[in-house]
C-alpha positions as protocol buffer text, in pm:
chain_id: "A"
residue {
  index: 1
  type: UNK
  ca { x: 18431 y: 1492 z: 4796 }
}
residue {
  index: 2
  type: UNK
  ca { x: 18519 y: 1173 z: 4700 }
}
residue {
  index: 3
  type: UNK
  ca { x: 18597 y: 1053 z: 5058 }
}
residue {
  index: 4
  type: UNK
  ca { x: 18257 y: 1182 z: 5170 }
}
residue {
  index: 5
  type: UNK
  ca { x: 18106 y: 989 z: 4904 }
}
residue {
  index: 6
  type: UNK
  ca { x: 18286 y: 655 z: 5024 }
}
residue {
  index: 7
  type: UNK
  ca { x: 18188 y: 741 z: 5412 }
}
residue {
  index: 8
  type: UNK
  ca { x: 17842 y: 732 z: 5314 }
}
residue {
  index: 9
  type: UNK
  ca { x: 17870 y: 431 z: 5098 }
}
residue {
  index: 10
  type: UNK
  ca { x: 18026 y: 243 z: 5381 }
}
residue {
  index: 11
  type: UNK
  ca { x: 17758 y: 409 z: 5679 }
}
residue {
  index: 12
  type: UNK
  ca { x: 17523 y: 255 z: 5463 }
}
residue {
  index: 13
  type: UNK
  ca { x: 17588 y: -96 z: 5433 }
}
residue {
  index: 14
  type: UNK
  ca { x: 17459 y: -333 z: 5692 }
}
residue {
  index: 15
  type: UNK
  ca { x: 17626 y: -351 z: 6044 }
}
residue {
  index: 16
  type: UNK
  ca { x: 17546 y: -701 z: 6179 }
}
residue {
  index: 17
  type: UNK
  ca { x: 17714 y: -518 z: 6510 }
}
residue {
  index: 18
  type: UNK
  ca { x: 17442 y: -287 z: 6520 }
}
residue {
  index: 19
  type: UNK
  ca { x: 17159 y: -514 z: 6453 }
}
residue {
  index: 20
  type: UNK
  ca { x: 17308 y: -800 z: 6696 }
}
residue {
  index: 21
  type: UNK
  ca { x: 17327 y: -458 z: 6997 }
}
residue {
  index: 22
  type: UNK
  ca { x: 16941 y: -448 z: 6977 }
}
residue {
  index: 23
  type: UNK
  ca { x: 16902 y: -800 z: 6972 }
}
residue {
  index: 24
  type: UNK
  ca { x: 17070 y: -756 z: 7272 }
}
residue {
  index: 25
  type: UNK
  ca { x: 16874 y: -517 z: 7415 }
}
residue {
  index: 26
  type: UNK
  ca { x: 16553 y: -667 z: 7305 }
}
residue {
  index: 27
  type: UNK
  ca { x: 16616 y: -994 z: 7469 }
}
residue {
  index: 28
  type: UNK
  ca { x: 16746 y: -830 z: 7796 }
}
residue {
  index: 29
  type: UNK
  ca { x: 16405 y: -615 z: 7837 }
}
residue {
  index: 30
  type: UNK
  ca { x: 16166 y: -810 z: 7971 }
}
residue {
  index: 31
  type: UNK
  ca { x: 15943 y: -569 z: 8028 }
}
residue {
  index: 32
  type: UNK
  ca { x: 15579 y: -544 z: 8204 }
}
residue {
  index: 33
  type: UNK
  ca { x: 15302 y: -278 z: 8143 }
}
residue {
  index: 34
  type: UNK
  ca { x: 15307 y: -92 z: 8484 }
}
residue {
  index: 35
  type: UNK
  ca { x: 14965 y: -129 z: 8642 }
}
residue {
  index: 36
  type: UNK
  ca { x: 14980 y: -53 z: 8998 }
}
residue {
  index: 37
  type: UNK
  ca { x: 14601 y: 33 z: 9099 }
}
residue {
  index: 38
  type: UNK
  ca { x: 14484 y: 17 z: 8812 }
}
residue {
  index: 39
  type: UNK
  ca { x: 14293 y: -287 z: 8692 }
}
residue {
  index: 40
  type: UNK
  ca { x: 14419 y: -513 z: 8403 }
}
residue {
  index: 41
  type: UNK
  ca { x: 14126 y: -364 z: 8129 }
}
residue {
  index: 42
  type: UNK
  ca { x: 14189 y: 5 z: 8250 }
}
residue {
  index: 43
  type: UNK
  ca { x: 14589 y: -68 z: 8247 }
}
residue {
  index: 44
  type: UNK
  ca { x: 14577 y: -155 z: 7875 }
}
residue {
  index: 45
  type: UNK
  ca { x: 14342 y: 118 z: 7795 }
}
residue {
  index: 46
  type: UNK
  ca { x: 14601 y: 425 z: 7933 }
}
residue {
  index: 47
  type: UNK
  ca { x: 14858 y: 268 z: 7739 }
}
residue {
  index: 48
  type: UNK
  ca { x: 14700 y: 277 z: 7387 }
}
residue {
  index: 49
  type: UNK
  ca { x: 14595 y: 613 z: 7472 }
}
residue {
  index: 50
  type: UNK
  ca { x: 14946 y: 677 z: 7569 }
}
residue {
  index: 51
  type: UNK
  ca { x: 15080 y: 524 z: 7222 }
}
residue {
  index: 52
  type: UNK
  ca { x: 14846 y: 663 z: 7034 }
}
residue {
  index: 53
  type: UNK
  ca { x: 14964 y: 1006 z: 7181 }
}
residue {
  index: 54
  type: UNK
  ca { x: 15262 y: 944 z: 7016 }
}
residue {
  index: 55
  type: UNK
  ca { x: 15232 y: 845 z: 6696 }
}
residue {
  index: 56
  type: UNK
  ca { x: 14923 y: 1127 z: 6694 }
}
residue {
  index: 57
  type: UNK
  ca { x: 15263 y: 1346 z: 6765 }
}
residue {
  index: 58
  type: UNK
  ca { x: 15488 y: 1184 z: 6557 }
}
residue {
  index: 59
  type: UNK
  ca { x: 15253 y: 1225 z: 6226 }
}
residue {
  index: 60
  type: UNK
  ca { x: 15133 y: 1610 z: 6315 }
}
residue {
  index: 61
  type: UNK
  ca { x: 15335 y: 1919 z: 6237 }
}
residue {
  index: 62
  type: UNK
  ca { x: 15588 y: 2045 z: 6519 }
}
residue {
  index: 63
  type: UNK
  ca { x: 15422 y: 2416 z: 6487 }
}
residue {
  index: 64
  type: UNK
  ca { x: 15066 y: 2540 z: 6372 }
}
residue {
  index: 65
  type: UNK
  ca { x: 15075 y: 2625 z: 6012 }
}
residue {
  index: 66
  type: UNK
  ca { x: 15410 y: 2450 z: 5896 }
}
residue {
  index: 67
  type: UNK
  ca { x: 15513 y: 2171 z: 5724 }
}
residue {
  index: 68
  type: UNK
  ca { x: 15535 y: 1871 z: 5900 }
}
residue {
  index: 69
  type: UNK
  ca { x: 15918 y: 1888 z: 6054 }
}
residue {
  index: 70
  type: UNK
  ca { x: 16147 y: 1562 z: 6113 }
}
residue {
  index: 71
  type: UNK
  ca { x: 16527 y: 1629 z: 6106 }
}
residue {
  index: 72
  type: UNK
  ca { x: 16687 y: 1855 z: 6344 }
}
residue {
  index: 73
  type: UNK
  ca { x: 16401 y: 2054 z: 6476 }
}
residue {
  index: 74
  type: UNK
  ca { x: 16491 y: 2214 z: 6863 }
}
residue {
  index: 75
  type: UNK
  ca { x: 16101 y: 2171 z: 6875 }
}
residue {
  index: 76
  type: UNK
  ca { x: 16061 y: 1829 z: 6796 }
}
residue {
  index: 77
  type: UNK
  ca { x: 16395 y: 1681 z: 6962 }
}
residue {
  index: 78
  type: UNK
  ca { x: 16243 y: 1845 z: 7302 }
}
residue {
  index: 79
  type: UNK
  ca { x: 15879 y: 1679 z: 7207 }
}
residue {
  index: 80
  type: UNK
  ca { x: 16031 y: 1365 z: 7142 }
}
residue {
  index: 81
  type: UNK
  ca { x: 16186 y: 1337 z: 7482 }
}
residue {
  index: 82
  type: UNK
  ca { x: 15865 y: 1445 z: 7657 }
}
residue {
  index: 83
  type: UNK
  ca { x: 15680 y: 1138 z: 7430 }
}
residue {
  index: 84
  type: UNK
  ca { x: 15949 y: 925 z: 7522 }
}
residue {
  index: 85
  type: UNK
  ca { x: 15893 y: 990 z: 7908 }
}
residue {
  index: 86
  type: UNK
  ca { x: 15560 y: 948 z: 7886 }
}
residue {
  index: 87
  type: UNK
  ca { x: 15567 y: 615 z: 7696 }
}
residue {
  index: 88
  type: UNK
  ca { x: 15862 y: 507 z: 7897 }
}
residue {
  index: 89
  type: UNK
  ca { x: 15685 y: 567 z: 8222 }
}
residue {
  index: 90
  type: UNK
  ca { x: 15411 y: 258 z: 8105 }
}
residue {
  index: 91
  type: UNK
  ca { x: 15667 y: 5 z: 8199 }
}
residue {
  index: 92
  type: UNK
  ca { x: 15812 y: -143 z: 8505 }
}
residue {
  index: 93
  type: UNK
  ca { x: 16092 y: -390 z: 8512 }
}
residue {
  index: 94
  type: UNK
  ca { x: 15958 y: -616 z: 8801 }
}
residue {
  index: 95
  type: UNK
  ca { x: 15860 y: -957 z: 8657 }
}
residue {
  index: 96
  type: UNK
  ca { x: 15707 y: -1243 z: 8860 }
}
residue {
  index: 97
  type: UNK
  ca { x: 15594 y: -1533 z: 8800 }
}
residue {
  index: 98
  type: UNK
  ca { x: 15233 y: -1396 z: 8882 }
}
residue {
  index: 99
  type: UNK
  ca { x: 15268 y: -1176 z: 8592 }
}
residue {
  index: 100
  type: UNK
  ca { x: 14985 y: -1184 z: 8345 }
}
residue {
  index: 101
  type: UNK
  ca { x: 15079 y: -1259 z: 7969 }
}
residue {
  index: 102
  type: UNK
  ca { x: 14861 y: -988 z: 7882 }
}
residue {
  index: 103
  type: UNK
  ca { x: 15079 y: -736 z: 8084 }
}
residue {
  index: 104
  type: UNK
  ca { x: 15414 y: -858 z: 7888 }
}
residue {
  index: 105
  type: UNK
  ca { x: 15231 y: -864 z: 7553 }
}
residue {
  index: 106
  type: UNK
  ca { x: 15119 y: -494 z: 7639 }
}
residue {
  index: 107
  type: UNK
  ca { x: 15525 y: -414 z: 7755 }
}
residue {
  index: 108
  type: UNK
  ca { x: 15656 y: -574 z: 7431 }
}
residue {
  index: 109
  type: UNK
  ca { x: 15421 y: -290 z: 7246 }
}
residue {
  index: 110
  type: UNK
  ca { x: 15508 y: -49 z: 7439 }
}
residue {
  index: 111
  type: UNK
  ca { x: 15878 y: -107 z: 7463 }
}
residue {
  index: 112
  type: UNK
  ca { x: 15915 y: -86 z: 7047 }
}
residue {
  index: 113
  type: UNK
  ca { x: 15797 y: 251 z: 7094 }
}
residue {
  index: 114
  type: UNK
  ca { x: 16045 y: 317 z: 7349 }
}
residue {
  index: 115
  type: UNK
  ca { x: 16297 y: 231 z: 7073 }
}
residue {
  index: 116
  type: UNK
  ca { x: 16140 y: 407 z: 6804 }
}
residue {
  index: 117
  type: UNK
  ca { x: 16142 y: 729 z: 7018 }
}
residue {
  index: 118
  type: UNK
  ca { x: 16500 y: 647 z: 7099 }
}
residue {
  index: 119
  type: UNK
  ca { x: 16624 y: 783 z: 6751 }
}
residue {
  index: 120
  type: UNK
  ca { x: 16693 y: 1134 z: 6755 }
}
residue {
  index: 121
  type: UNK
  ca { x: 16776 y: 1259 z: 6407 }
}
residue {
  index: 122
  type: UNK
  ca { x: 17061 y: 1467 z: 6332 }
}
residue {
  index: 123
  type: UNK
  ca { x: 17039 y: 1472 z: 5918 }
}
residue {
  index: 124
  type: UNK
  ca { x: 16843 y: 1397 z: 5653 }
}
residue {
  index: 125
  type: UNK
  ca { x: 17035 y: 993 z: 5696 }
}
residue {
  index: 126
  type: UNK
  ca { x: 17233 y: 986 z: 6021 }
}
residue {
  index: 127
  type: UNK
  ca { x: 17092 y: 1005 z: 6390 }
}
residue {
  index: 128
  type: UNK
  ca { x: 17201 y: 894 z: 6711 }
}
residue {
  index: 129
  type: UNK
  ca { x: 17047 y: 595 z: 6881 }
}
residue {
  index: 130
  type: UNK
  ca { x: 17145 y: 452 z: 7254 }
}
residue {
  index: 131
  type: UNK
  ca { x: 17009 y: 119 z: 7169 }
}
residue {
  index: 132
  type: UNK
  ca { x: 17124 y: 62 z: 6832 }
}
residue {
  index: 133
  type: UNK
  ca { x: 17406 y: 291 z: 6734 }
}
residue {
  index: 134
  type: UNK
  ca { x: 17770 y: 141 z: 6912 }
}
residue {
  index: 135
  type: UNK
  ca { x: 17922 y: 304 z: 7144 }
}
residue {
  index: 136
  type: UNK
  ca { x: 18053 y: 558 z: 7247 }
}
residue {
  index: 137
  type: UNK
  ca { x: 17913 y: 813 z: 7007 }
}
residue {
  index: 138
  type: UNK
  ca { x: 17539 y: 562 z: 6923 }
}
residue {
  index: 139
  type: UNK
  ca { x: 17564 y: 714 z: 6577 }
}
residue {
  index: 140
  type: UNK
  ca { x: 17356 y: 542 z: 6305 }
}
residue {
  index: 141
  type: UNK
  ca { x: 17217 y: 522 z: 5954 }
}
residue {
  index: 142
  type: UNK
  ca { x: 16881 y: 600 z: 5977 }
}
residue {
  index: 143
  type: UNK
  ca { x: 16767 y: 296 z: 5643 }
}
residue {
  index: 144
  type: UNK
  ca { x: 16931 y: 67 z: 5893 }
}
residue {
  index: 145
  type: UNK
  ca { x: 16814 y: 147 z: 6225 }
}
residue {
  index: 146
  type: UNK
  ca { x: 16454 y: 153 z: 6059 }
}
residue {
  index: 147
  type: UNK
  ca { x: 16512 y: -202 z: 5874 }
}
residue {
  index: 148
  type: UNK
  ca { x: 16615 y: -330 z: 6183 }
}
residue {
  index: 149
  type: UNK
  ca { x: 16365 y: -172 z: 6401 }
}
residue {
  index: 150
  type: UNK
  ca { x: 16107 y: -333 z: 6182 }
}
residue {
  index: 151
  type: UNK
  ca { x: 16231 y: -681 z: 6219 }
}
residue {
  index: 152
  type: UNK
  ca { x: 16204 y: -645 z: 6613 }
}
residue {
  index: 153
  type: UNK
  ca { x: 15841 y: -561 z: 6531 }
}
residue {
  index: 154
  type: UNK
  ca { x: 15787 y: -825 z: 6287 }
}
residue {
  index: 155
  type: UNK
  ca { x: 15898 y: -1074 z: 6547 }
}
residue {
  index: 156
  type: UNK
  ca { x: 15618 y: -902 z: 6812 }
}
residue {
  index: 157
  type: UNK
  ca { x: 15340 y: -990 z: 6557 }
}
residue {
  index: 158
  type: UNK
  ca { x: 15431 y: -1313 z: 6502 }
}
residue {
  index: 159
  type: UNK
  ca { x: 15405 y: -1384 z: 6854 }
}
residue {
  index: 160
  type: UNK
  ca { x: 15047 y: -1142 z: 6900 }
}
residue {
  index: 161
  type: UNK
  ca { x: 14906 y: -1350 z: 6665 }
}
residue {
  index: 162
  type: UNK
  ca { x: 14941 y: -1675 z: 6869 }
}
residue {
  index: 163
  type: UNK
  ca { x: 14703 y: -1860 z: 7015 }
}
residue {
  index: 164
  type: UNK
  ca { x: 14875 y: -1781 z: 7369 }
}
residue {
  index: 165
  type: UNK
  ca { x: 14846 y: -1399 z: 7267 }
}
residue {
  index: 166
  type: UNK
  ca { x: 14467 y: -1460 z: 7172 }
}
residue {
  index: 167
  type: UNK
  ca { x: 14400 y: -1585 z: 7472 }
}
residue {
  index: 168
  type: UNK
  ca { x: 14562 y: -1345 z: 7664 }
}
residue {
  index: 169
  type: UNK
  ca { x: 14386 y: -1101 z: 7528 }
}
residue {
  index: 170
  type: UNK
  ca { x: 14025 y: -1002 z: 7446 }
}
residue {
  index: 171
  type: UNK
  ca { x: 13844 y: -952 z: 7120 }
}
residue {
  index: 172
  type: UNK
  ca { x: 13876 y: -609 z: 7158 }
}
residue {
  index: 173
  type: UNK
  ca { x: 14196 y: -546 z: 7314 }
}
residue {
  index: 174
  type: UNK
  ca { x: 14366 y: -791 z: 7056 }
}
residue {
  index: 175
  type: UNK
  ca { x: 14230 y: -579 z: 6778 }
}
residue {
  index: 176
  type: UNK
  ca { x: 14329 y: -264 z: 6933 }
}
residue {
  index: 177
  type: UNK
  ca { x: 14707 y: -420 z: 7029 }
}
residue {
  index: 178
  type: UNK
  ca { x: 14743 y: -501 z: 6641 }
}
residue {
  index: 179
  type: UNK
  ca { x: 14636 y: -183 z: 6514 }
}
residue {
  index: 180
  type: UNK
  ca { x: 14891 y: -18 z: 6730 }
}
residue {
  index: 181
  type: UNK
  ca { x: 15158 y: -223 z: 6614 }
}
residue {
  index: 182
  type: UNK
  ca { x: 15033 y: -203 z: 6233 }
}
residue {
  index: 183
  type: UNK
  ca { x: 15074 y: 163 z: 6284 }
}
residue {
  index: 184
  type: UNK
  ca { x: 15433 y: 152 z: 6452 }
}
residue {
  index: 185
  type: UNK
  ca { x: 15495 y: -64 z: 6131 }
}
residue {
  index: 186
  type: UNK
  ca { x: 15370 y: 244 z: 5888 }
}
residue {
  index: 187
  type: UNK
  ca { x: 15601 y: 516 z: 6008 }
}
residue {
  index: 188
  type: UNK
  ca { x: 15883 y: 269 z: 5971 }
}
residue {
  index: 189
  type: UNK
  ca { x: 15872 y: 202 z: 5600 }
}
residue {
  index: 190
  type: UNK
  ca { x: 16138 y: 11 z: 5418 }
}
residue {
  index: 191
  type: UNK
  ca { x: 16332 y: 113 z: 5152 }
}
């Protein structure tokens, strides 16, 4: 008992390892929203939708009639992976230098939700995570991966919010590009 007491008290505190691996993955994704055909206004449009899909998933219950369901449902584990696709398929890894800033601002967005669909919880506290937990087992803390997480976002608002991201981006779209990220920001409170 003990022991388990002191492996949780240790899981708990702070892994600079952790937080410095999606650092690491966060600066090697430079990501763009995939547009192909589709014109820059309709592109940005299919991803909100596409986002707002998933948090619209995240925040409903997993079956009609019961509670809301978070750790270790089959049901949601196989949702989550479908959301995931879905919201992973928005991106394309091809970056030129004809790129429009409003296509990386909109695969920034859209790869935080990438890594907030990459968690898959296992208990109430612990879950596994490919881009946070360490290999080989990506275990994690859940209060961490979240705290973390949330700085990755934090660091995507700053940089909406500036004058290059205004520009970028209309009235409309700005608003609806904050929203989405205010949102990612509720379902990963702090402590």
């Amino acid at each position: 008992m003990l022991s388990a007491g002191l492996a949780v008290a240790i899981a708990s505190q702070h892994s600079d390892r952790q937080a410095e691996h999606l650092a690491s993955i966060v600066r090697r994704s430079s990501r763009l929203l995939q547009r192909g055909e589709i014109p820059g206004e309709q592109a940005w449009r299919r991803a909100a939708a596409v986002l707002w899909e998933a948090l619209q998933w995240h925040l409903s219950p997993q079956k009609p009639g019961l509670p809301h369901v978070y750790h270790g449902s089959p049901w949601r584990s196989r949702l989550q992976r479908e959301q995931s696709a879905q919201v992973r398929g928005l991106l394309c890894d091809e970056i030129s230098e004809h790129s429009q800033e409003r296509d990386l601002i909109w695969g920034d967005i859209d790869f935080c939700y990438v890594l907030w669909l990459d968690f898959h919880p296992k208990t109430a506290n612990w879950g596994v995570c490919e881009s946070y937990g360490l290999p080989p087992m990506h275990f994690c803390w859940h209060n961490r991966w979240r705290e973390d997480l949330r700085h990755v976002t934090s660091q995507l608002a700053k940089k909406l919010h500036s004058s290059q991201a205004r520009n970028a981006l209309g009235a409309r779209e700005h608003g609806c590009a904050t929203c989405l990220l205010a949102m990612l920001d509720h379902v990963l409170p702090g402590k």
